[in-house]
Each structure stands twice: as C-alpha cells, then as structure tokens.
C-alpha positions in Angstrom: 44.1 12.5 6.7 44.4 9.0 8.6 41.0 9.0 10.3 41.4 6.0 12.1 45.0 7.3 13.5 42.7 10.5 13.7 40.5 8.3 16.7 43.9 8.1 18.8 43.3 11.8 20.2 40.1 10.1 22.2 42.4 8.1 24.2 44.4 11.0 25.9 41.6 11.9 29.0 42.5 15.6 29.2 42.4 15.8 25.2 39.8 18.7 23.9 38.3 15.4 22.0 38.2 13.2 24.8 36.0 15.9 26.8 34.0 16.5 23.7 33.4 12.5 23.3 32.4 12.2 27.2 30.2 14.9 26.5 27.9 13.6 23.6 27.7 10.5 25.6 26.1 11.8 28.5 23.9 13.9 26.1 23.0 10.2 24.2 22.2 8.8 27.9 20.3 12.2 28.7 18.6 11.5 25.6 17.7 8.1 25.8 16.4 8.5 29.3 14.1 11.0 28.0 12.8 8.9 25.0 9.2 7.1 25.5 8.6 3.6 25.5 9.0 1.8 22.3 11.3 1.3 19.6 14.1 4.0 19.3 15.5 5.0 15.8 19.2 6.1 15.8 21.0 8.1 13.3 24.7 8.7 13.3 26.5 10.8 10.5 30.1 10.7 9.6 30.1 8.0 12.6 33.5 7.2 13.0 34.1 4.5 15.2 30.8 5.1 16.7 32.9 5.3 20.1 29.6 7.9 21.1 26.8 5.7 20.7 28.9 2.5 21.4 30.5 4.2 24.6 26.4 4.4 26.1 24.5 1.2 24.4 25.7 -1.8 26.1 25.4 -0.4 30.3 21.8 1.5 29.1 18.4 -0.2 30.2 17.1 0.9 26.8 19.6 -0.9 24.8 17.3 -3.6 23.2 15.0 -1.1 21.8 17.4 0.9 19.6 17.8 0.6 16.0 21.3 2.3 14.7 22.5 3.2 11.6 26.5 4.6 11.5 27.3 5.7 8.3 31.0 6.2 7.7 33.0 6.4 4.7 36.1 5.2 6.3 36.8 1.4 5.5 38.7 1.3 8.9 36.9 3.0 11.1 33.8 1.2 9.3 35.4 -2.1 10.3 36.1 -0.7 13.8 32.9 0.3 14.5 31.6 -3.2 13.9 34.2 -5.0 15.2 32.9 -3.2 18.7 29.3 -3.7 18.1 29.6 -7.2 17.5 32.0 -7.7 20.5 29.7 -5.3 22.9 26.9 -7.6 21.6 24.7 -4.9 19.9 23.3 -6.3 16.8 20.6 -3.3 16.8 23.6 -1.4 15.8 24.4 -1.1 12.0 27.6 0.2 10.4 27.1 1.2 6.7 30.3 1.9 4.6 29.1 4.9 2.7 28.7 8.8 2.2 26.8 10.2 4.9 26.0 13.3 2.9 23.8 11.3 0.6 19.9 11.2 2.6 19.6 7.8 0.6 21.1 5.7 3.3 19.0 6.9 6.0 15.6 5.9 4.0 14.4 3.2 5.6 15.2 4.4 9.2 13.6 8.3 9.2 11.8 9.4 11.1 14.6 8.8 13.3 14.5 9.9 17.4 18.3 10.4 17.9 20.6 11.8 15.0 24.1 12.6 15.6 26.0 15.1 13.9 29.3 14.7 16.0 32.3 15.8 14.0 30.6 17.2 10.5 30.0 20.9 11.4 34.0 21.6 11.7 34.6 20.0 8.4 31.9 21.2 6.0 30.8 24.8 5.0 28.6 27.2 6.5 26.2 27.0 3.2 26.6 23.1 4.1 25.9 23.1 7.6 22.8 25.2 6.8 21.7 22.6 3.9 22.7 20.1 6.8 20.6 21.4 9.3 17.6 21.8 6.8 18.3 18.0 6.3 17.4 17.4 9.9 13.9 18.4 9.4 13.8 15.1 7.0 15.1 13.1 9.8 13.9 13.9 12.9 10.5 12.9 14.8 8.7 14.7 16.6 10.2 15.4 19.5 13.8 13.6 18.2 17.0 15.5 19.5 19.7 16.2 17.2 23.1 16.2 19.3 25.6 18.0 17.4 29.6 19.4 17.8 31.5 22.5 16.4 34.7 24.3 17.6 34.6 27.4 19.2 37.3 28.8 17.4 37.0 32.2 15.7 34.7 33.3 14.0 32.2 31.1 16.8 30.1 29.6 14.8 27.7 27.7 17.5 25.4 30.9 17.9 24.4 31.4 14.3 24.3 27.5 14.0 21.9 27.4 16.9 19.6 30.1 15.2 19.9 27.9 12.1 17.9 25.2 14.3 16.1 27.2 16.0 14.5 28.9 12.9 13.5 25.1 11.8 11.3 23.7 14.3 13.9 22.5 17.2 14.3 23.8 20.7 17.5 24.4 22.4 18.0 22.0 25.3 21.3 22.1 26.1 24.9 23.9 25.1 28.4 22.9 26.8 29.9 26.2 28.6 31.9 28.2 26.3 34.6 29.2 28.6 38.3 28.9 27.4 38.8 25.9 28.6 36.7 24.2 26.0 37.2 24.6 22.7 34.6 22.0 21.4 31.1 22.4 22.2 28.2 19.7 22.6 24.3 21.5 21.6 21.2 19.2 21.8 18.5 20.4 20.1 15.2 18.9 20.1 12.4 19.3 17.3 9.1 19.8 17.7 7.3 20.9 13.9 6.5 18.4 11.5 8.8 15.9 9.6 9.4 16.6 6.2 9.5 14.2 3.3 12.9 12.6 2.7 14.0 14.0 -0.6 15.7 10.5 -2.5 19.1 11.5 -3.9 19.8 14.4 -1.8 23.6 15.4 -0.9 23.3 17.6 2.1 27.2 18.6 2.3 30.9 17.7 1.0 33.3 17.0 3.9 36.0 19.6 3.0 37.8 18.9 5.9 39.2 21.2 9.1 42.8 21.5 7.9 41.6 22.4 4.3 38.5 24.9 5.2 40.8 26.8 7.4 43.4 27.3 4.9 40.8 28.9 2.7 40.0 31.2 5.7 41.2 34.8 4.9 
C-alpha cells in the first residue's frame, strides 16, 4: 500500500474519508472545548499526515497549551505531517517516525487527555483492537476522550467495540449515525476509572491491513 497516495482520498469532499476526516475534527474541537485549563496532552496513533489534529490546531484558542505526539511509521507521511506543523507554526506538535503499536513511544507523554485512534481499528484484528482498547486504560487521564474510527461494513464491528470501552472505565459520548449513507463511523469515548501503569515494551497490535484482513474473511 502507498499510504501517502492512500491520503489523496481526503481531498475528494464527498469521499466516505473526507466525511470521516471532517468528522474527528469537529470531535477534536468538541473535545478540546471541553478540556480544563492547563496543559493538554495529545496522543495520535498510526497518525498519518496528522491532517485531524492539524486540520483543528492552528484556528483553536487552545492551541498553545497542547503537547502532541503523531506516531507514524510512514517516512512520507512522517515528513508530511511535519512539513505542515512547522508551516501551520505548531511546534507543540511532534511527529515521531515509528511503530505506534509499541506503548514505548508514548512514555513520557501518558497520561495523555486526547488519544486518537483514527484509522487502526479497520486494519488490525479484533483480538488487537481489544488488546488496543485495554491499552487505552494506560493512556488516558481521567476524564481523557479517546476518539476512534471503524467501518461499518459487515459484520459491524462498532457495537461490540463500544462494549469493549465501555467494560473499561470510558463513557460513551458520542457515535456518527449509522445510516447507509455512512460507511465510516466517528465514537468518542471518554474515561473516567483510574489510569493504569504503562507497561514498557508492550506491542498492543500488528497493522495487518484492510485489503489483507478482509481477504482472510470467510
């Protein structure tokens, strides 16, 4: 897969990804609206371009007070996404080039008050999205909201995703409509138990990809 050729898709308005991208953003505003004063942490996994988080940043009154980390293990996209930062005159915004299934890159940055999961649910297992979702309990603050995607394809996944959450501390805030006219779905959940210790050397999922898990589909 060419991910960064992957990225065109957001620039056709009526795409199912363009909707799904203006989606998360007004979730991230929504989000960042809601967030008390202070310092705001800001995780994003399998990042991208960071065209979410980048999209919201530089028009938002809280943008001085956010801390990001993108991790992305694209080299391009990597070098997109901070190409943009740099240009939108973010320098809260970090883009590491790495594996965002390993916890290790996220160390120094948890708890974290935002984490985006935009893009990972399609392309990893269920056993992985659960692992992934268990993974969030490491990363979240009190009261963080974890905004996350997933097709609605069939099987629908989003229900037993959401009880997944819901089962781990996090409230439901918000799901997109799941009429036929979307296919991709935007869920905010927000946590409200206790952070867990971040586990050093933990790999929460392998990024199988969409084409490739639904080959193995039967």
């Amino acid at each position: 897969m060419d991910w960064q050729r992957w990225h065109d898709r957001y620039d056709a308005p009526e795409s199912p990804l363009a909707w799904r991208l203006r989606a998360v953003q007004d979730r991230i505003r929504t989000a960042l609206d809601a967030a008390p004063p202070g310092p705001l942490r800001v995780i994003s996994l399998c990042a991208g371009q960071g065209r979410d988080l980048l999209g919201v940043l530089p028009a938002h009154p809280r943008r001085e007070d956010v801390r990001a980390r993108l991790v992305e293990l694209d080299p391009g996209n990597v070098a997109e996404a901070r190409r943009a930062a740099t240009a939108l005159g973010l320098p809260g915004v970090e883009t590491v080039a790495a594996d965002a299934a390993l916890l290790d890159h996220c160390a120094d940055l948890v708890p974290a008050d935002l984490v985006l999961l935009c893009g990972v649910f399609g392309n990893i297992t269920n056993e992985d999205i659960e692992r992934t979702v268990e993974a969030c309990t490491q990363l979240c603050a009190p009261g963080a909201r974890v905004i996350w995607t997933r097709h609605r394809k069939a099987p629908d996944q989003v229900p037993r995703i959401c009880g997944w959450f819901e089962s781990r501390g996090f409230v439901r805030e918000w799901t997109s409509s799941a009429d036929a006219d979307h296919v991709q779905s935007v869920t905010v959940h927000r946590f409200t138990a206790t952070p867990a210790p971040l586990r050093p050397g933990t790999r929460v999922f392998d990024f199988v990809g969409y084409d490739r898990l639904h080959a193995l589909e039967p």
